[in-house]
N, C-alpha and C positions, 0 to 999 in steps of 0.2 A: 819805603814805608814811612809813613805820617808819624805813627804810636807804637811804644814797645808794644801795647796791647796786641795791635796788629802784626807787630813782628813777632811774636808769643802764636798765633792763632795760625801766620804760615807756616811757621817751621813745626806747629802740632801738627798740622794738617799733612806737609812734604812728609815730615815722621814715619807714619803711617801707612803710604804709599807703596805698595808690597814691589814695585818693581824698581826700588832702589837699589842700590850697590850697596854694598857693607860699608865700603870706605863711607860714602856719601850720609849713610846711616849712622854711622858712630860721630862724625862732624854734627851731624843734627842735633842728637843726644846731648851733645857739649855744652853746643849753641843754647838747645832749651833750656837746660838746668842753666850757664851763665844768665840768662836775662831772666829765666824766674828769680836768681839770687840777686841780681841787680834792683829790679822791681820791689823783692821782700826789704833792700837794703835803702830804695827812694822810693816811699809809695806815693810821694805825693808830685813825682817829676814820672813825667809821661812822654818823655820824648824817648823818639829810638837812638839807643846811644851806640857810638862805633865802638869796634873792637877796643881799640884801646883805649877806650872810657870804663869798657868791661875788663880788659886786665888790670886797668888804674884800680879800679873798685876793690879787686881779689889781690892786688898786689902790691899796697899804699906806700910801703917802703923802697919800691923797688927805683933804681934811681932817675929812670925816665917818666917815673907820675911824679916828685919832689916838685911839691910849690914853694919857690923862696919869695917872703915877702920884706918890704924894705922895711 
């Protein structure tokens, strides 16, 4: 996907899809709410970000997001 926009608008849509699994359904669930939070947190960055831009985001401390600057 190009746009979180876009990745917001698939995983509303897979959501939805009455012949999912549960498993598959509760990963979706995650999914949405992490990139809505992501999105509410950069409104003005549009790109789709990877997992671990989305744990960086929810997890600033943790010590594999730590930016050291010289």
């Amino acid at each position: 996907m190009r746009t979180i926009e876009d990745h917001i608008e698939k995983t509303s849509t897979e959501l939805y899809d009455p012949g999912i699994s549960s498993q598959r359904h509760r990963f979706l669930e995650q999914e949405l709410e992490d990139l809505q939070m992501y999105k509410s947190n950069h409104p003005e960055d549009h790109h789709d970000p990877t997992p671990f831009e989305l744990f960086c985001d929810q997890n600033p401390e943790a010590l594999e997001c730590r930016i050291y600057e010289n």
